[in-house]
C-alpha positions in Angstrom: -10.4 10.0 19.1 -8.4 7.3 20.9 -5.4 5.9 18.9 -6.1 1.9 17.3 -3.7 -0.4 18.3 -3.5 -3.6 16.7 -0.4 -6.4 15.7 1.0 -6.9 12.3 3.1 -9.1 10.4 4.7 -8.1 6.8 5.1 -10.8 4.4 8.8 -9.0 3.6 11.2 -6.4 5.5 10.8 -4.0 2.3 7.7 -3.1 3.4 4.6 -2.7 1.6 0.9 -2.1 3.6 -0.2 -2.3 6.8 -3.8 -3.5 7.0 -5.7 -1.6 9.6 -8.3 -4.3 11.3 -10.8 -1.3 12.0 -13.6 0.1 9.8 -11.7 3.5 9.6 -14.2 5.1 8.2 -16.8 4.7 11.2 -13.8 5.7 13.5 -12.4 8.7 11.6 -15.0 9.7 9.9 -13.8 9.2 6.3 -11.7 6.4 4.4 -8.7 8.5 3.0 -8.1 10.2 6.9 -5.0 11.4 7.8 -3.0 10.0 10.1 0.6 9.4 12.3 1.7 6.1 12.1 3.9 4.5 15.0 5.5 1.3 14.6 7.2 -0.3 17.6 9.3 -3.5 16.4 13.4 -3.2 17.3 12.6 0.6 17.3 9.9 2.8 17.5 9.2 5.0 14.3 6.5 7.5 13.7 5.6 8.6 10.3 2.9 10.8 8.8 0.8 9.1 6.3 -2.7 9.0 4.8 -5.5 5.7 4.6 -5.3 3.5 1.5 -8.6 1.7 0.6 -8.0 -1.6 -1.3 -10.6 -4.0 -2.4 -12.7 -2.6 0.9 -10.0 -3.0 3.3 -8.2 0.1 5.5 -4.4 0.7 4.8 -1.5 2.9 6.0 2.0 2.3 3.8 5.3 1.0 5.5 7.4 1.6 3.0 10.9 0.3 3.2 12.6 3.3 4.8 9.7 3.6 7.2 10.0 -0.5 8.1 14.2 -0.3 8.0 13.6 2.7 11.0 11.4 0.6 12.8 13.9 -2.4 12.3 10.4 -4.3 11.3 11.2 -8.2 10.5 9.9 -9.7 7.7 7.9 -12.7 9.6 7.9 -11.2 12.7 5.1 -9.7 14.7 5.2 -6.0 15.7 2.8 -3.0 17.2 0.8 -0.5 15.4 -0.7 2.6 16.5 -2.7 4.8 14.4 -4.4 8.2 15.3 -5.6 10.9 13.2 -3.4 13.9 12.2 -5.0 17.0 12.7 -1.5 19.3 12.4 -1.1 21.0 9.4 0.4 19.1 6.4 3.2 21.2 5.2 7.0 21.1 3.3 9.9 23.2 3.5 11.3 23.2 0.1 15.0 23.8 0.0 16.0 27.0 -1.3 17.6 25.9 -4.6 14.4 24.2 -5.6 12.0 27.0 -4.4 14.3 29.6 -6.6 13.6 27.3 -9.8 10.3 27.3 -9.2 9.9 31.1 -8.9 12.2 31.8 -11.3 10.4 29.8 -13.8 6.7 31.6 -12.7 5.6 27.6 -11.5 4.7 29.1 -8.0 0.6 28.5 -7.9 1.3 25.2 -9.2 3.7 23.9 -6.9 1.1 25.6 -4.4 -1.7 23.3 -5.4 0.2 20.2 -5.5 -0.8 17.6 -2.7 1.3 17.5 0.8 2.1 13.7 -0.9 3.9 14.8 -4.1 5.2 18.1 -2.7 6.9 15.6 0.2 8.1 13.3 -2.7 9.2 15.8 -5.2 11.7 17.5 -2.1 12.7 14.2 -1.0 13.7 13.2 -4.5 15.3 16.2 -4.8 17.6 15.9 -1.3 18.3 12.7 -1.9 20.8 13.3 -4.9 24.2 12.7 -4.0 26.0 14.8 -6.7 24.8 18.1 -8.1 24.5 17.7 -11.3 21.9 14.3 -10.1 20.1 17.4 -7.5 19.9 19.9 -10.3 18.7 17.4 -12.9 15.5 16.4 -10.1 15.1 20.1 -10.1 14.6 20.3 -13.6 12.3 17.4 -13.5 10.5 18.7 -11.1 9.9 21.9 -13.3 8.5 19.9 -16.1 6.5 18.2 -14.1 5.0 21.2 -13.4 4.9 23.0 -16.4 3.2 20.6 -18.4 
């Protein structure tokens, strides 16, 4: 499958979603496809994400990391490429957080979690700046999950 290329403008430099001008599901084969996202603006910034459907239109997030590493504009045209993602979706959990969870037993569950809230869970987690902040994510985390 050949990437889609196609120009965008975001209503503000936070981010928000990118609306894909193709019928992704004829392209990709399903609606919800995952894909790599590469945004060329003052930079050029990949990112792995998956297809949004809203009100019958195609989506990929930019979220306001994602648009600050692309140095996207608010206002300002810039490129999109999407392709499909057909590497395996994975997360290395930092060792701290994968001892909680097998010391609490909450293995299978972190197991079945989507790539999406494993990725966010970990990120949460490593973005803590003091460790009391990291260990209190941890223990959220472990909630989560028991519940």
């Amino acid at each position: 499958m050949e990437p889609l290329e196609f120009d965008c403008t975001l209503d503000s430099a936070a981010g928000g979603g990118v609306k894909i001008p193709f019928d992704v599901r004829a392209l990709f084969g399903r609606a919800r496809a995952p894909v790599v996202v590469t945004v060329r603006a003052g930079r050029e910034h990949s990112y792995r994400s998956t297809v949004a459907v809203y009100g019958g239109e195609f989506y990929v997030p930019l979220n306001k990391a994602n648009a600050t590493a692309a140095a996207v504009t608010a206002g300002e045209p810039f490129a999109v490429t999407v392709c499909v993602d057909d590497e395996p979706r994975t997360v290395s959990v930092p060792g701290d957080l994968a001892t909680a969870i097998d010391e609490a037993g909450l293995r299978e569950r972190w197991d079945r979690l989507s790539y999406s809230h494993q990725r966010e869970n970990v990120e949460a987690v490593e973005s803590a700046k003091k460790p009391e902040t990291r260990q209190r994510r941890i223990d959220g985390v472990l909630t989560r999950l028991a519940r």
